[in-house]
NUNUTI-871372 format. One record per residue (C-alpha): residue in one letter; x, y, z. Coordinates in nm, 2 decimals. Each point is the difference from the previous one (the first is absolute). Layout:
REM residues N
  code    east   north      up
     A       X       Y       Z
...
This chain:
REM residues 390
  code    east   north      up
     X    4.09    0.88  -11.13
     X    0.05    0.08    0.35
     X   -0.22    0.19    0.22
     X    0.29    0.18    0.13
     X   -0.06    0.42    0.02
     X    0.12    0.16   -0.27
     X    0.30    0.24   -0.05
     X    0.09    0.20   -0.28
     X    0.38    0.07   -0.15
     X    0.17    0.22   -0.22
     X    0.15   -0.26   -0.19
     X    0.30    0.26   -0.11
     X    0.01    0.12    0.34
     X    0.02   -0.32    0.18
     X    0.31   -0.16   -0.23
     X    0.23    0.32    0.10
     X   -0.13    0.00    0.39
     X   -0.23   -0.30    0.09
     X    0.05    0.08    0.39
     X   -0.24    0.27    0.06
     X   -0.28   -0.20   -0.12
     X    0.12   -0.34    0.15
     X    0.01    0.23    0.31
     X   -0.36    0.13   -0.04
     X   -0.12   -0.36   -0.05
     X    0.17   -0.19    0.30
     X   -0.18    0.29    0.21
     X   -0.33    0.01   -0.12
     X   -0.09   -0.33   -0.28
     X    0.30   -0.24    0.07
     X   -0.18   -0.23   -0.23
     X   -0.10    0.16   -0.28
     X   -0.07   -0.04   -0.39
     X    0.19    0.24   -0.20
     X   -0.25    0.03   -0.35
     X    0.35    0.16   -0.20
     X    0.18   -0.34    0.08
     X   -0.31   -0.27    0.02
     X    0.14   -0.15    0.30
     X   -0.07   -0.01    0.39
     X    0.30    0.17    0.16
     X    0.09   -0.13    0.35
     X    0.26    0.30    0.18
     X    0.03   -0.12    0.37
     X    0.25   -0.20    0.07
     X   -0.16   -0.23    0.23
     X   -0.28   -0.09   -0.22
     X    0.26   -0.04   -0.32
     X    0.22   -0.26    0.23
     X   -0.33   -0.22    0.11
     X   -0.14    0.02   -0.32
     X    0.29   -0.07   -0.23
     X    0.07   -0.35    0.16
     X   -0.37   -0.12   -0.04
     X    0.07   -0.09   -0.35
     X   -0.36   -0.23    0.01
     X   -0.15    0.35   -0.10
     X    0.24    0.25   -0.06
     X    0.20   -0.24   -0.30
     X    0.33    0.09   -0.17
     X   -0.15   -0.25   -0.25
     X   -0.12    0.26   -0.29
     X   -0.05   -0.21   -0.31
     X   -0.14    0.29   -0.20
     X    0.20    0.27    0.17
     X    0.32    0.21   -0.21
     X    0.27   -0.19    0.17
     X   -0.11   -0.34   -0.13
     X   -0.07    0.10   -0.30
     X    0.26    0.22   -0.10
     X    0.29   -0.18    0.18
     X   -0.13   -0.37    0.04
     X   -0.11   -0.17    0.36
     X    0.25    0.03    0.19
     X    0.02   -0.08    0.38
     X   -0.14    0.36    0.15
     X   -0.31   -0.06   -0.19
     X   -0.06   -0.37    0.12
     X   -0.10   -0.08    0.41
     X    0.07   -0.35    0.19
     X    0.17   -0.30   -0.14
     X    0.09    0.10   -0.32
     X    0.13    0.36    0.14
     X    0.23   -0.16    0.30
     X    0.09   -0.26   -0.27
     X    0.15    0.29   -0.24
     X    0.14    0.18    0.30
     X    0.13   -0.31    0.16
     X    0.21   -0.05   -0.36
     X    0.16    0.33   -0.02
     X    0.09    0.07    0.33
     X    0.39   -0.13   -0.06
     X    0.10    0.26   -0.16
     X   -0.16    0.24    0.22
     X    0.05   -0.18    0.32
     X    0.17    0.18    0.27
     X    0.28   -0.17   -0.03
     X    0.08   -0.01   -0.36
     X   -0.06    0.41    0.01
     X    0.25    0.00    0.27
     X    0.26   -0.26   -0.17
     X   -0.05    0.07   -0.42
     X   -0.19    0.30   -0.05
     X    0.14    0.30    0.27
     X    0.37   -0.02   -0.17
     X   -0.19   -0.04   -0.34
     X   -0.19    0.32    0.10
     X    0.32    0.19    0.13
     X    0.15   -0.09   -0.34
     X   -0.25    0.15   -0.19
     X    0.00    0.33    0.24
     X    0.36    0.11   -0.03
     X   -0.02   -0.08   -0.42
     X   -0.27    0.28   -0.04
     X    0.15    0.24    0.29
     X    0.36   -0.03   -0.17
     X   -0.20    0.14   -0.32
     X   -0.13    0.29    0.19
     X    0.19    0.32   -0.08
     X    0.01    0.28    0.25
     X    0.07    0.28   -0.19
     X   -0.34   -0.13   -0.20
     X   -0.24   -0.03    0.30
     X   -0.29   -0.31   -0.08
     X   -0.34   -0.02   -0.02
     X    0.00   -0.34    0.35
     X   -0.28   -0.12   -0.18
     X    0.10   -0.09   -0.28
     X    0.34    0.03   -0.01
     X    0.09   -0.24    0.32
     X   -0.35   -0.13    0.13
     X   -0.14   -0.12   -0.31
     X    0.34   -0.18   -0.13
     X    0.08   -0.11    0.29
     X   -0.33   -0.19    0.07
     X   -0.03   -0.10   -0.29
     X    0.35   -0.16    0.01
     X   -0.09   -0.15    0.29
     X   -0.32   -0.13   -0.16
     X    0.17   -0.12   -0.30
     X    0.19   -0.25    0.23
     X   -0.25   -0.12    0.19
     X   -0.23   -0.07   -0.26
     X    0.22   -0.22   -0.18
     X   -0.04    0.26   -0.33
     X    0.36    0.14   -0.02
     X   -0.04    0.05   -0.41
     X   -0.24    0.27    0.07
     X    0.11    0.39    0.01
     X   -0.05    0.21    0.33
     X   -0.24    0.25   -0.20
     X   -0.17   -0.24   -0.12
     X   -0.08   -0.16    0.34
     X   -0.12    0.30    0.13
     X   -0.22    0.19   -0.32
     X   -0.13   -0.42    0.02
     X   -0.10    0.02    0.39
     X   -0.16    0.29   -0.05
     X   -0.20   -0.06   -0.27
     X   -0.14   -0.31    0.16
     X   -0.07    0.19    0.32
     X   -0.18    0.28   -0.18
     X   -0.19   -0.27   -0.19
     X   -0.08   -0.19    0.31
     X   -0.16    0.34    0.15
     X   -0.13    0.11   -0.34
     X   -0.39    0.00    0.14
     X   -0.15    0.27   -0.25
     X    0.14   -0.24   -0.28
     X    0.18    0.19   -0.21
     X    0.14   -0.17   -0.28
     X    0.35    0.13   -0.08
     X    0.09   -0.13    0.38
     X   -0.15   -0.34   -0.06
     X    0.22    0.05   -0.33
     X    0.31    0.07    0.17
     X   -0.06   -0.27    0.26
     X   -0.03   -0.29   -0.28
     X    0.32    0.08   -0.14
     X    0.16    0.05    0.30
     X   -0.13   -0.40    0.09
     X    0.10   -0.09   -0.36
     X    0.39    0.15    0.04
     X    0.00   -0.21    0.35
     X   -0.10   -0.33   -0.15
     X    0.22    0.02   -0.26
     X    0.33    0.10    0.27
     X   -0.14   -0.37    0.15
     X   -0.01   -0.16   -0.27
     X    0.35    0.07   -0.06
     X    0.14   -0.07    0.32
     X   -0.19   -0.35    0.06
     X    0.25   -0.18   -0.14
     X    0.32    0.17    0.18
     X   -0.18   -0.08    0.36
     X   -0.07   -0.31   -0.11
     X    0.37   -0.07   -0.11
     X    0.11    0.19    0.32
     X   -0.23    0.01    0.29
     X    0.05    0.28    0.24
     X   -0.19    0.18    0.30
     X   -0.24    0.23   -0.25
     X   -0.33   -0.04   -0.01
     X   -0.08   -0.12   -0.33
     X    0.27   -0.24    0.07
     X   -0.21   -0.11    0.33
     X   -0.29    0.01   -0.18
     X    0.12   -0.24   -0.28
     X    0.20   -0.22    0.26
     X   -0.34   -0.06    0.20
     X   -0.20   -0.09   -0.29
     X   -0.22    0.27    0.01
     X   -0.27    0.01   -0.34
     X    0.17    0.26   -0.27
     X   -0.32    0.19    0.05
     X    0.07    0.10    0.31
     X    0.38    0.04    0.01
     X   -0.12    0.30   -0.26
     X   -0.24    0.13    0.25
     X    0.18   -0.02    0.26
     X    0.35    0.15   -0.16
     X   -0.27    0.28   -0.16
     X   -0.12    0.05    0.38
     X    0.36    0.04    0.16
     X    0.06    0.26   -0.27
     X   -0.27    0.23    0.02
     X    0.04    0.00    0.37
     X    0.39   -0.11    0.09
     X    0.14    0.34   -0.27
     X   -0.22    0.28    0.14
     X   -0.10   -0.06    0.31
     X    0.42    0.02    0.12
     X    0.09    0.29   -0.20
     X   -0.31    0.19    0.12
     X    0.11   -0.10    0.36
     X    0.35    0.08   -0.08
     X   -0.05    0.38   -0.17
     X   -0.30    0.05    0.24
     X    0.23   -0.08    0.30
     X    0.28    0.24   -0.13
     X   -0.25    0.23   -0.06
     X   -0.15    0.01    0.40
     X    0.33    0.00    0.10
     X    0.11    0.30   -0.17
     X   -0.32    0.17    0.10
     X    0.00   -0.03    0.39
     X    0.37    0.04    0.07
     X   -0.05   -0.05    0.36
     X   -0.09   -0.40   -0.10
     X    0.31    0.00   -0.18
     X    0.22    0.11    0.25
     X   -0.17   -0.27    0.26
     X    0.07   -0.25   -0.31
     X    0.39    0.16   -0.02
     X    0.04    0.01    0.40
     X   -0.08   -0.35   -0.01
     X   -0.34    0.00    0.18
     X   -0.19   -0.13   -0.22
     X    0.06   -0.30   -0.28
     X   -0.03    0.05   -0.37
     X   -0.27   -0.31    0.07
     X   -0.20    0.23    0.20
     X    0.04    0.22   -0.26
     X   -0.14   -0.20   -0.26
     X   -0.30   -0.13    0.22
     X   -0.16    0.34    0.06
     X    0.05    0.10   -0.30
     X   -0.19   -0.31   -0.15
     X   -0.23    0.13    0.26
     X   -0.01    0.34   -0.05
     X    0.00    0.01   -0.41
     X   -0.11   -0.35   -0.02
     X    0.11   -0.14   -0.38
     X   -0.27   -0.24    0.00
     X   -0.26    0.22    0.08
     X   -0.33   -0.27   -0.06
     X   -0.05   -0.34   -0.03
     X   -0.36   -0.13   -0.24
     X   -0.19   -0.28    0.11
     X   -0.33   -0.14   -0.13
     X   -0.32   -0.08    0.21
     X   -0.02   -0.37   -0.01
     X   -0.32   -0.05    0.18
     X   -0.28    0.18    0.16
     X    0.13    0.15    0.31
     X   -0.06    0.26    0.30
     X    0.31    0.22    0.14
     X   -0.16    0.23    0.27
     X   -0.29    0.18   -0.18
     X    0.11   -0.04   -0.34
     X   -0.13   -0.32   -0.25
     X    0.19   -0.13   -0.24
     X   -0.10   -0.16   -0.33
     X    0.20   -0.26   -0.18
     X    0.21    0.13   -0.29
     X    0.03    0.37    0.23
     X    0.35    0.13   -0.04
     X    0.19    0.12    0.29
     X    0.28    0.20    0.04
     X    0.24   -0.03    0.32
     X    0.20    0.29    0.05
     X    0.31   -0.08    0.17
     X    0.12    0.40   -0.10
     X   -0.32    0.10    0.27
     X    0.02   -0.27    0.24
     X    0.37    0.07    0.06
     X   -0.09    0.35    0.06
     X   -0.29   -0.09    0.27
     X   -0.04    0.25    0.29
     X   -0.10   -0.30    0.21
     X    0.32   -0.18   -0.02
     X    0.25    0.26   -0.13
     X    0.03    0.42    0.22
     X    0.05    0.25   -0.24
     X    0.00   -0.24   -0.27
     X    0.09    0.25   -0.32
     X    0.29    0.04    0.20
     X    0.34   -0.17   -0.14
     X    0.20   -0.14    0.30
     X    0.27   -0.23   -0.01
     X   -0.03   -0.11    0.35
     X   -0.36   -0.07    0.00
     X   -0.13   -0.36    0.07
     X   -0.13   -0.14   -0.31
     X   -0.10   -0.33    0.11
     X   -0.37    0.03   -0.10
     X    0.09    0.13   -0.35
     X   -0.11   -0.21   -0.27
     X    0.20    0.16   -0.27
     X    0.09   -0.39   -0.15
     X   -0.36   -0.13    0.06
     X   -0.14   -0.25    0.23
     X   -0.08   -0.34    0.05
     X    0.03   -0.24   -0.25
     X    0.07    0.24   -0.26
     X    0.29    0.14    0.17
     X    0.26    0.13   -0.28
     X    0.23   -0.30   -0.07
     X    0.28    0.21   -0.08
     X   -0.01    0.21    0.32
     X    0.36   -0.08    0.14
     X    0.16    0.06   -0.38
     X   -0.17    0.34   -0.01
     X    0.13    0.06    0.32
     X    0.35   -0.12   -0.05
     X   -0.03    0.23   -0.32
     X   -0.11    0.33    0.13
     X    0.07   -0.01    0.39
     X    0.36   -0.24    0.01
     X    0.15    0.12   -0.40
     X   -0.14    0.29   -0.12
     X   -0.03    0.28    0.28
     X    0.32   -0.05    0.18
     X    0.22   -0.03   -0.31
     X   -0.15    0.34   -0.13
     X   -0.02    0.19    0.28
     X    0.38   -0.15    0.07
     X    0.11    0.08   -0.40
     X   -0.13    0.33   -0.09
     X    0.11    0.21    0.30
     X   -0.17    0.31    0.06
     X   -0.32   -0.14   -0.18
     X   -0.27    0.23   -0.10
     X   -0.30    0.12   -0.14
     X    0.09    0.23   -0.34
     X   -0.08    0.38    0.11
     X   -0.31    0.09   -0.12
     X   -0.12   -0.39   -0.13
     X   -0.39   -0.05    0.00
     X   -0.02   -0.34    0.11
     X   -0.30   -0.21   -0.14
     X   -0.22   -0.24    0.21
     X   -0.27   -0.25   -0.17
     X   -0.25   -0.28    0.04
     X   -0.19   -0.19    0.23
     X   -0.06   -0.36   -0.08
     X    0.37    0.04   -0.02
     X    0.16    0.31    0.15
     X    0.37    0.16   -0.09
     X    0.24    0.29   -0.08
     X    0.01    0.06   -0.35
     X    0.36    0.22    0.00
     X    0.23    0.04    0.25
     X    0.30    0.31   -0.17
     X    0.27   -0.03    0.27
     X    0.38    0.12    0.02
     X    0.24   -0.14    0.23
     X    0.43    0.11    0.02
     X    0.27   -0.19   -0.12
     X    0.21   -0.22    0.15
């Protein structure tokens, strides 16, 4: 391993609140081997964004790592060629353009179908009763698996994510995470021949379209699961959430001084979703002080580096006006998330201005303890809320 200083965690402790510790460690070890996690943790942000891009030593490529062998090798675990190559054959359906020209009315769609459901006199639960349909709605159409149910989208994300993260190796996770893979290739396997028959902008059709091996359509449709259901409805309750909390933000958002964009970028940068990115040690190699040894695993954490003193005053701070520029909520480099402008078109363009324009006089339910988990990925857990009718 690494000769990097060592730093102890409370591994309870650091899932509800990683950000006193990732604090500690950007001050006094930025580099530093965390024994609770077997990994080398970098938490400044400069040393994540130089790092991340040398993917010679620092490699997504993990043949023996959860990912690839719970959910098949898909393109975030490969580097080079055969990454771009992957990347390169998805990106029309996630283009710019086609998220501007198919998916935004899609995504509106799919917004004002769960908010018509939402009952006033009720009160919901954001997270699951609007976030989690409605991104997994979303996620429904753009993956191409329409015969799949919203819940099951969602319990399926989730158990792939806490099987992707599942480093003490406990079985009933791994468990949960097989079937969850199962139930996905079976939703493919059904739909393969209606995009065949009738091509469209999703991307298994894409996928399929370009040629791309079976293999690694069913990676790469696993991959835009586990990240393309929770990372949005985290982003979406967790934005609801700091709005509702710091009432002066809101009423610069209301007034018209700030965009519900700027809204969603600090809080991607604030409460960062994806709060860490793995890589494995490729080759022998010396950062600074520290030596690394082939097979070492490192940990980049984007939830620290976004919160980094040097680039970021009074960074625990939420503030819809700050300049977020040097955030690196989405990654960095060649890795950069490929479905970056549909989240955004999701959370920031959909979702926040048709909620906060729906349920008028949105709130917080008195008295609500409001949950907050994670740190390879980060989000709220319940959001109670009330708003008036119309």
């Amino acid at each position: 391993m690494s000769d990097a200083p060592r730093y102890e965690i409370d591994p309870a402790a650091f899932w509800r609140n990683p950000y006193p510790d990732l604090a500690r460690m950007r001050e006094s070890a930025p580099i530093a081997f965390v024994p609770q996690l077997g990994a080398t943790l970098f938490s400044r942000r400069d040393d994540i964004f130089v790092c991340e891009k040398n993917v010679a030593v620092f490699s997504s490529h993990q043949p023996g790592g959860l990912m690839n062998r719970l959910m098949g090798h898909n393109m975030m675990r490969k580097d080079g060629d055969a990454h771009l190559s992957e990347r390169r054959a998805i990106f029309p359906s996630v283009s710019p353009k086609t998220v501007r020209d198919v998916w935004k009315q899609t995504f509106e769609a799919h917004a004002d179908t769960v908010l018509d459901e939402l009952d006033p006199r009720a009160g919901a639960d954001l997270v699951k009763d609007f976030a989690l349909r409605f991104s997994a709605e979303c996620l429904k159409s753009l993956t191409g698996l329409v015969n799949m149910r919203s819940q099951d989208m969602d319990a399926w994300s989730q158990a792939m994510i806490d099987g992707i993260a599942n480093y003490a190796g406990d079985p009933a996770v791994e468990a949960r995470c097989h079937s969850a893979t199962s139930g996905i290739d079976s939703a493919i396997d059904d739909m393969v021949p209606v995009v065949r028959a009738a091509p469209n902008a999703s991307l298994l059709s894409v996928m399929l379209d370009g040629g791309m091996p079976m293999e690694s359509v069913r990676a790469n449709v696993k991959l835009a699961i586990s990240g393309g259901q929770n990372e949005p409805r985290d982003a979406i309750a967790g934005a609801v959430w700091a709005l509702l909390t710091h009432p002066s933000e809101r009423a610069r958002v209301e007034a018209g001084e700030a965009s519900w964009m700027q809204v969603f970028d600090e809080y991607c940068r604030w409460l960062a979703p994806i709060g860490m990115s793995p890589r494995r040690v490729a080759v022998r190699h010396r950062y600074g002080d520290i030596t690394f040894e082939p097979e070492d695993r490192v940990f980049f954490m984007f939830g620290s580096a976004n919160r980094d003193e040097a680039h970021f005053i009074d960074p625990d701070r939420f503030d819809v006006s700050r300049a977020t520029s040097k955030s690196i909520a989405f990654g960095a480099g060649p890795h950069f998330c490929a479905g970056a402008w549909a989240s955004r078109c999701m959370v920031a363009e959909v979702a926040l201005p048709k909620l906060f324009g729906r349920l008028r006089g949105l709130q917080i339910e008195e008295g609500a303890q409001v949950r907050i988990g994670g740190w390879a990925f980060r989000g709220i857990l319940n959001l109670p809320v009330r708003w008036k009718p119309r």
